[in-house]
Structures are given as structure tokens and as C-alpha cells.
N, C-alpha and C positions, 0 to 999 in steps of 0.2 A: 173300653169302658171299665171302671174301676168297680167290681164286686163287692157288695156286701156280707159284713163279716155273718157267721151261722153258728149256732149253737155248737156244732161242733167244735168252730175255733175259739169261742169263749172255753168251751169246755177242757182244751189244751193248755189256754193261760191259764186258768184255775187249778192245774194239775203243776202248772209248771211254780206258781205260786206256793202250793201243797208242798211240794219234792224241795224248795230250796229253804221254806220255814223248818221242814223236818231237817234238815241238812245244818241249817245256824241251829237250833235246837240240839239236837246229837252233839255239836260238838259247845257247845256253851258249858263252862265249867263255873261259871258266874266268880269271875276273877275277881281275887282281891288285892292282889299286887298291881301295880303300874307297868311293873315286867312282864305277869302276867297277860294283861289286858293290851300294851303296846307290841309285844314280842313274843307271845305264844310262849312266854317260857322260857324258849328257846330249845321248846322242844317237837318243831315242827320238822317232819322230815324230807329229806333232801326236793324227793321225786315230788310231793308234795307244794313243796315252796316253787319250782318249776314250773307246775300249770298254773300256780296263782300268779307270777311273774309274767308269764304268756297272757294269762285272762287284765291283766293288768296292764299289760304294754299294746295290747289288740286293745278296740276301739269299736266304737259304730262307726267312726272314721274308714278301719279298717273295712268294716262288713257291707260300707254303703262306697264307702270310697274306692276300694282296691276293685272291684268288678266294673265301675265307671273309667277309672284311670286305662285297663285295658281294653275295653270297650272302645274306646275315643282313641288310644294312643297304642304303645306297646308293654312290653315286659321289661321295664325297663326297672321300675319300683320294685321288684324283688331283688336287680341284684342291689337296692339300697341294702337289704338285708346283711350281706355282708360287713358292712360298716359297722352292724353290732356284733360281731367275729371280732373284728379287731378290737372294740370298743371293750370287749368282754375279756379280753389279755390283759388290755391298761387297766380295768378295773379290777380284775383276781390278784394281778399283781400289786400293785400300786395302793391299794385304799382299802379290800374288804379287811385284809390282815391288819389294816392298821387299827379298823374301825373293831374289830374284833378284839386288839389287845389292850386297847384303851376303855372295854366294855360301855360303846357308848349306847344309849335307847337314840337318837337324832345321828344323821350324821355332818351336824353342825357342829356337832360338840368337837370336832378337830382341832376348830380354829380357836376355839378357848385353850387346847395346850400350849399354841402357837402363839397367841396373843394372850385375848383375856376373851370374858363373859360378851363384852357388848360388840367385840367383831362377831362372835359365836350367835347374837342375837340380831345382828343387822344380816348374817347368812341367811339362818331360820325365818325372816318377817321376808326376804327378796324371794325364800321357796315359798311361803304362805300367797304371795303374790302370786307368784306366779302360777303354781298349783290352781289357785281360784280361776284364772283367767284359761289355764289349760283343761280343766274340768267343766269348768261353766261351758267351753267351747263343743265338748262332748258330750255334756247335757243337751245342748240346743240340737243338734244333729240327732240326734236321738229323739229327743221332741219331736222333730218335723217327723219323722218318720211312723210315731207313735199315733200321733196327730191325722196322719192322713189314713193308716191304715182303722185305726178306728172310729175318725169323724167323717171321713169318707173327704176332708179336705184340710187346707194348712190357712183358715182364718186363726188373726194371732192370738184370737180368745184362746183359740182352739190349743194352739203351741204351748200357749202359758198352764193350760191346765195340762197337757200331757207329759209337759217339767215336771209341774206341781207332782204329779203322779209317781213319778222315776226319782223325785227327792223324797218323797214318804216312804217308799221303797228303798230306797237308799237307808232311812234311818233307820227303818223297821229293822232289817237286818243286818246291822252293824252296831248298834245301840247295845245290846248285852253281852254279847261273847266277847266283843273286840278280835283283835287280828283273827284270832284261832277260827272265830265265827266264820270270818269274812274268805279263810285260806280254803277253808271249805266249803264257805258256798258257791267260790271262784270253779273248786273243779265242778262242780254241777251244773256252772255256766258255760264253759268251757264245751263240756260235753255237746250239752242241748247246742248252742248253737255254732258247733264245727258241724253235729251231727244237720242240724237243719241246713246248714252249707251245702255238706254232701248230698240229702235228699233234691236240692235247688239241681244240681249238678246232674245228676241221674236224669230227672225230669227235661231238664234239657237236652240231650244227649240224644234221650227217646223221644224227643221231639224233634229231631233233624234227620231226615230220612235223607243227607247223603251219608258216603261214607268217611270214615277215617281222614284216607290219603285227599280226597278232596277238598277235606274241610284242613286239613293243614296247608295244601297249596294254596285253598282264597285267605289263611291266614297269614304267611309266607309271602303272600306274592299278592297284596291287592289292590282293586283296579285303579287307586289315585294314588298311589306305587307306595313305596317302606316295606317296611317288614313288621310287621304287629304282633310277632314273635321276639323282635328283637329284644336282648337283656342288656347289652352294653353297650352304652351310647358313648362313641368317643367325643364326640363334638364339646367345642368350646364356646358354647352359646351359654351365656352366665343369667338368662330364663328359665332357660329349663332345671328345675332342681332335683334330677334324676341322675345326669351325667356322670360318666366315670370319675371324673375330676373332683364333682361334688359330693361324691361319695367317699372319696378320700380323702378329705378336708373335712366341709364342714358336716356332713352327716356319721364321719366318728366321731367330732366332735356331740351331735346331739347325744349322738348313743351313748358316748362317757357318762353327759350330764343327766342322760334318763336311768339308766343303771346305776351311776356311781354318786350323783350326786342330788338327785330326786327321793324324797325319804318315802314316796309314794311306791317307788319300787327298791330301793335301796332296804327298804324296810324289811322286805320278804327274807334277805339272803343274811339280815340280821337274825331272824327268827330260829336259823340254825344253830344245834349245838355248838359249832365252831366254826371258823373260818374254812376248815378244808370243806366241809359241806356246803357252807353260804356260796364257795366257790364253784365246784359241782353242781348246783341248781341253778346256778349266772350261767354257766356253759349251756346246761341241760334247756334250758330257757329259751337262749338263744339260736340253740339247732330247731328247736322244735318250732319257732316261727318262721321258719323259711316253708315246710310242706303248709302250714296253716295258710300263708299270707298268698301262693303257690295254687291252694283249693280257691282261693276268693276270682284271683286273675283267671282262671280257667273258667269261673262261671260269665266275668266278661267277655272274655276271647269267644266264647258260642252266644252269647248275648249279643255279638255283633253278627253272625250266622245266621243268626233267629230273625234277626230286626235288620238290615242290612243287606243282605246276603238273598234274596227271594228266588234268584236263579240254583240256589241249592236248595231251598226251603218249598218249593214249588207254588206254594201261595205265600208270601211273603206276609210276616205280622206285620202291624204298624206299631210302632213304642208310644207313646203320649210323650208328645214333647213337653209337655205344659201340665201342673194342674191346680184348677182356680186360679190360672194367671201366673202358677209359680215354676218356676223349674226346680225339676227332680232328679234324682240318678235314674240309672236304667235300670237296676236292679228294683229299684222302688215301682217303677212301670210294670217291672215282669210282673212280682210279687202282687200290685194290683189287680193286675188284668187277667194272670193267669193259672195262678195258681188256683188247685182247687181246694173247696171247703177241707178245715180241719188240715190239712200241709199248711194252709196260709195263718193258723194260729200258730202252728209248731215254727213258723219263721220269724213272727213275729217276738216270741219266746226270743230265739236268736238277736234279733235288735233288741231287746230288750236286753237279755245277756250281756251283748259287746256292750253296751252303754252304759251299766251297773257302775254307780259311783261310789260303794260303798269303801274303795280300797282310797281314793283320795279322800274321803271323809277319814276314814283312822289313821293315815298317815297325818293329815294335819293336825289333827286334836293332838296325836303324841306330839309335835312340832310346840303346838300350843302350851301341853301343860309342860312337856323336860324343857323345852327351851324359854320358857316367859314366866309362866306360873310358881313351876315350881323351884325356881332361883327365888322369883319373888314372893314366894311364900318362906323358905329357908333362911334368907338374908333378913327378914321381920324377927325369927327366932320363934317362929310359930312351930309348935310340935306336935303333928297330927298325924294319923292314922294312915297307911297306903292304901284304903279305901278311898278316903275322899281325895286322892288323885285319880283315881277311876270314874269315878264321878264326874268330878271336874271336865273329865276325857268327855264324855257322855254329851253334857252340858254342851261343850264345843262342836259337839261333832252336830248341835240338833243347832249352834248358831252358824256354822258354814255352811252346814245343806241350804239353810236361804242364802246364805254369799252367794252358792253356787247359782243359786235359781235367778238372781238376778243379774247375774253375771250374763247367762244362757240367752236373757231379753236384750244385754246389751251385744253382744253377738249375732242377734237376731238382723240388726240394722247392719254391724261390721260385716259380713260376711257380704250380703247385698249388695254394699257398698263398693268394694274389693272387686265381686264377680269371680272370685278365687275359686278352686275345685274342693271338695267339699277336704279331698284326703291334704294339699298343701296347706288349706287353708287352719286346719287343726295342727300339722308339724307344725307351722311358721307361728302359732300364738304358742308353742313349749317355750322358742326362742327368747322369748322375753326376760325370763330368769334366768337360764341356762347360760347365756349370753358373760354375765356377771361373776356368776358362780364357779362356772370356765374359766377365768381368767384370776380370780384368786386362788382356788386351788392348785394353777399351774405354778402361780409364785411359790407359795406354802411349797410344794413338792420338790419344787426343780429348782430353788432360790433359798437363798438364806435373809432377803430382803423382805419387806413391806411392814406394816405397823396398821393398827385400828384406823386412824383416821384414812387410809390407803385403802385397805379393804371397804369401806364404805363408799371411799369416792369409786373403785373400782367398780362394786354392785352399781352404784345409783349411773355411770358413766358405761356400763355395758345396756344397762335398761332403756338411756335414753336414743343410745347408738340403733338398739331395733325401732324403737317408737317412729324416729326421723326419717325412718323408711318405709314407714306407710300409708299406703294411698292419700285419706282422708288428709295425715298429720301432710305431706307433701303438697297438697293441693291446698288445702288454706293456708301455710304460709309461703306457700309460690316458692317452694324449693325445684330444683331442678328436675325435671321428670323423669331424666334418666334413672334416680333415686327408686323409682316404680317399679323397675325391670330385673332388679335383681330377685335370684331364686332367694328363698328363704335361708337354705344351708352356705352362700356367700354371704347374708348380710349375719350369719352366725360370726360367721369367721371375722369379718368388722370387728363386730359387738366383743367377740373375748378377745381380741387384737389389741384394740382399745382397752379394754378393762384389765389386761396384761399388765400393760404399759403404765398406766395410773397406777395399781398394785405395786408394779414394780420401785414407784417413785417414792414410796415408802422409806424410811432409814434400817438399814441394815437391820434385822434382829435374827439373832442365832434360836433354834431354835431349839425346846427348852426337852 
């Protein structure tokens, strides 16, 4: 049965409230550049840009997802991690330095050296898309969880107002400091809920009265056979989007496009005095998600002990498969049923934490005002103050938090619809821009070919390439079902295959 929340755990959110307003506060310098307010300056430090990178690229995905994934399945999602290894060479190499000498605030602004302004501004509106639809996806997962732990269930009143909540929150602390605010209320989220991870993990632990060696052979060896240990899966099953295969294709590809071409985290390694730093915190970032994403699998791997396993457990728990009709993770079951008063507000902090949108909120409004705005303010021959670019920032950042929110309700229906797992189903909606984004950069980089009108057909011909492979979009117009089955990181590979190709079809241009 699902416990009600206690003063105690109100008493934890309210603390955790406290600790991350003093946190945006402390570091609010109340910017009056557009450098300042999008880029800290660039004077935020290495180790620093690191955990906001990490708190950035972690998710409620992560923190609801990765314990469900192992729970049901193996360890197969961590060695995804690798792929940002690789993904983290292409990118140190390849684009921070260049993003770095060209001193851009987006890193759309590439393609204006390449081209001109309006491939530069069809890149910037395909990340603004996509961003929305990747955060809105983040939002929702966050919602349900919000939703249950504090309504005591997931009616979509319910859901909409625990959005609502996690988007005021959102603005509150992202609204006046900009980046700087946000890099540092990152590590205070970070902290809290790794830390509430590890407290989930203890509690477990000392909840399973075998030993060690036993509970690694029922994980090793259990009874409807596999290995639930397992981390590399060789198999050539083009479902599964864990597979070795697909971690060497298309999930370096994602990782490029979330590190290198995402201004939501692309943004942070900007923040840096210089390129050797932005690169140093891309590495630092990258190492440090593997023990992070490492702690989450380890709490499903005994979550299957717990609930599963009753011949080690001596009274076996029951999980709630259901609640109010809806399905949940397992993690969301523990944390309902079992945790105790005051631990289950400090976990909630943690959801709340991984879910924090304020880092896609500032990357977009910069998106917004260097790549839209403030072209189209300049090109009028208006001459104003780099205050009211920050402003502007502000404004934007208080009109996407509703993008997000209604993004979140239509996700609500997608995900349902799908029946996808909570952690693929947030990778596969990145794909959407990535897909696009992928595939002109790889021209620009490795080609002396394409042109504007090729960069656009490219974006809009990698976007429509994910669209045709999902569920809903394949069942109404009776496309072939096969189309269904592929993992997300294959129909990645599609999508910038395609959008290569068209890029490519472009006429020659040398670049400048």
C-alpha cells in the first residue's frame, strides 16, 4: 500500500527548496551582458561545468528509468555509456575548438561561417524543436512521479498540476542569475539526489538478509535463465537498443549530438575560459556518469531480490504492479511502499532534482535571443543596451517553460500509446533533432559540399525520417509494421543517413 506523505517529508522538500534558492542566490551576479547571463562569463570552472553536464545529461529518465531497465532486464544500459567515451573524442576534437575560436554564444552559429544566417537559423529552430519535445518528455516522467508520490495517485489532474509545479520551479531558479544560477544549483541537485540514490541503496541492502555471494549467483544465474548481470550483449536483434552494435553506431551518434550539438549541454563546456577547459569538463563529465548511471542499476538489480527473489528474502515483498490502473516503475513501488517517513521526502528531492528543467530552459532562450532575436534586432539597426538582451533571455525562458508544459500532456498520451519503457522512450524522442543535426554537421566537417537550401532539406528530411517510425505515425497510415521494431539508436542511423545524403546534395561550397 502506498504511504502517506508526513511532516517530516514535507519538511525535507522545504529544506531542499531552502538550500537550492540560497544556492541560485549566492551565485546571481544579476548579469548585465548577454555573455554574462548565457555563458557565465566564461568564467565558470572546469570541475564545476562537469557536475552541471552530468546533472544535465541525467534525467528522471535516469533515476526512474535505469533501476526499472535492470530490474526487468540486465546491465546491459551502462555499457551504453561508453558511447559517450567515444562520442567525447569526436567532440573535444572536432567542434569545442572550433566553437571556441569562432567565440560563438549557440553552437549554431558554425553554420553561418559555412553558409550564411538562415542555414544558422534553420539549425537553431530544429534544436528549439527538438529540445522542447526532449524536455517536455522529461517534464512528464517527472510529473507522474511527482504526482503519485504527493497525490497519492496519477489522475491527469493530478499530472498537470505536478508539471505545473516543476515548471515554476523551473523558472524561479533560472530567471535571474542565467547559466551561472543554474551551474550551481546543478551541483546541489546532483548532490541531493546521488545522495538519496545511495541512502535507496543502503536501505536495500539491509533489507536482504542473504548474503553477497548468493545474491550475485540469483543474479548471475536466474531461474528463467540470462544473466542479469550481463553488460554486453552481442546479439543482432535490431529491438533491443542496448546491443554492442548499437552502441557503436547509433548511440555514438546520439552522444555526439547531445554533447556536441545540443546547446542544452554544449552550452556548459562553452562556459569555460577556453577550449582546453570546455574539453577537460566534456571528459570529466563523461567518466563520472558511468559510477552515477552504475549506482541507479545496482538499486534495480536488488529490487529484483526484494520483489522477486522471496527464496532469499524469506518473506518475499509484493511490488504494486499497478497504481490507479496505471503502470509504474519499480523504483516508484519501492519508494511508495516502503520507504520510511522523512527518507521518502529526501527521495523525492532526488526526482525532483533529476527532473529539473532549468538547464533546457537557458539553453533555449540563448538559442532564442543570439540566434533569432538578436540578428533581428541588429539587422533593423536598432541600438540597444546588452541588458535588454537579457531580458529578452528571461521573457523566453518564462514562454518555453509553457512549451515545455504542454509538450509534457502531449507525451502523456505518446508514451501510453508506444507502451515504450520509460528510459527508451525519452532517448528515442532526443532523436528527433539529432537525427538532422547529425547529418549536416557531418557534411560541414568532412565535405567541402552542401549549401542552405540542403541544410534545411537535410534538418527537415532527418526529422521526418524519425517521425515515420513511430508507432501512432505507422499505424494510421498503414506503413509496414516492421517499421515498429526498430530500436531507437537504428532508426538514428536512418535519420542522419538520410539527412547526410540530402546535405550532401547540396553544390559544392568551399568553406570560408
Amino acid at each position: 500500500m502506498p504511504l502517506a506523505y508526513t511532516g517530516y517529508d514535507w519538511a525535507v522538500l522545504a529544506l531542499y527548496v531552502g538550500l537550492l534558492a540560497l544556492a541560485a542566490w549566492w551565485s546571481t551576479r544579476n548579469p548585465a551582458k548577454a555573455d554574462d547571463y548565457f555563458l557565465a562569463g566564461h568564467h565558470a570552472p572546469a570541475w564545476l561545468v562537469a557536475v552541471s553536464a552530468l546533472s544535465t545529461m541525467q534525467s528522471a529518465a535516469t533515476f526512474l528509468g535505469a533501476p526499472d531497465n535492470s530490474f526487468r532486464g540486465n546491465w546491459s544500459y551502462l555499457a551504453s555509456n561508453f558511447a559517450a567515451i567515444i562520442a567525447a573524442v569526436f567532440v573535444a576534437r572536432l567542434l569545442i575548438p572550433r566553437y571556441y575560436a569562432l567565440g560563438v554564444t549557440t553552437v549554431y552559429e558554425l553554420l553561418e561561417t559555412r553558409f550564411d544566417a538562415t542555414a544558422r537559423r534553420a539549425a537553431a529552430g530544429m534544436y528549439l524543436v527538438g529540445r522542447i519535445l526532449a524536455s517536455g518528455a522529461r517534464l512528464y516522467l517527472a510529473a507522474i512521479a511527482v504526482s503519485m508520490i504527493i497525490f497519492l495517485d496519477v489522475e491527469p489532474q493530478h499530472i498537470m498540476i505536478a508539471a505545473t509545479l516543476l515548471v515554476l520551479f523551473g523558472i524561479v531558479f533560472t530567471l535571474f542569475g542565467g547559466l551561472n544560477a543554474v551551474i550551481w544549483s546543478d551541483l546541489v541537485q546532483v548532490v541531493l539526489y546521488v545522495g538519496g540514490a545511495l541512502i535507496v541503496l543502503v536501505l536495500l541492502w539491509n533489507s536482504i538478509p542473504a548474503p553477497a555471494a548468493e545474491i550475485w549467483s540469483a543474479l548471475s544465474d536466474p531461474p528463467g535463465g540470462g544473466d542479469k548481470l550481463q553488460m554486453f550483449d552481442w546479439s543482432l536483434d535490431f529491438s533491443k537498443p542496448f546491443t554492442v552494435w548499437a552502441i557503436l553506431t547509433g548511440l555514438v551518434l546520439l552522444n555526439i549530438g547531445n554533447a556536441g550539438l545540443d546547446q542544452d549541454t554544449s552550452q556548459r563546456f562553452l562556459a569555460c575560459a577556453d577550449a582546453q577547459q570546455g574539453k577537460r569538463a566534456l571528459y570529466w563529465s563523461m567518466w563520472m556518469t558511468i559510477p552515477v548511471v552504475a549506482l541507479f542499476m545496482s538499486i534495480g538489480s536488488l529490487l529484483y531480490i526484494f520483489y522477486e527473489r522471496p527464496d532469499l528474502m524469506g518473506n518475499g515483498a509484493t511490488a504494486m504492479q499497478g497504481f490507479s490502473g496505471e503502470k509504474i516503475t519499480i523504483f516508484m513501488s519501492y519508494i511508495l511502499s516502503e520507504i520510511p517517513p522523512g527518507v521518502r521526502g529526501l527521495i523525492t528531492v532526488g526526482v525532483i532534482a533529476a527532473a529539473a528543467i532549468n538547464s533546457g530552459l537557458i539553453s533555449m532562450s540563448a538559442v532564442l535571443v543570439s540566434d533569432f532575436y538578436r540578428p533581428w534586432k541588429e539587422a533593423r539597426g536598432a541600438q540597444v543596451p546588452e541588458h535588454h538582451y537579457v531580458n529578452a533571455g528571461r521573457i523566453g525562458i518564462v514562454l518555453l517553460a509553457f512549451a515545455l508544459l504542454a509538450m509534457s500532456v502531449l507525451c502523456f498520451y505518446w508514451q501510453r500509446y508506444t507502451d515504450m519503457p520509460l528510459l527508451e522512450f525519452v532517448l528515442g524522442v532526443m532523436t528527433f533533432a539529432y537525427s538532422g543535426l547529425l547529418g549536416v554537421y557531418a557534411t560541414v566537417l568532412f565535405t567541402q559540399r552542401g549549401s542552405t537550401p540542403s541544410v534545411i532539406a537535410a534538418l527537415a528530411t532527418g526529422f521526418v525520417a524519425i517521425l515515420l517510425q513511430q508507432h501512432y505515425v505507422v499505424d494510421s497510415l498503414g506503413l509496414p509494421a516492421a517499421m515498429k521494431t526498430l530500436a531507437f539508436p537504428w532508426q538514428l542511423c536512418i535519420g542522419a543517413g538520410l539527412a547526410f545524403l540530402v546535405c550532401l546534395a547540396g553544390r559544392p561550397h568551399p568553406q570560408r
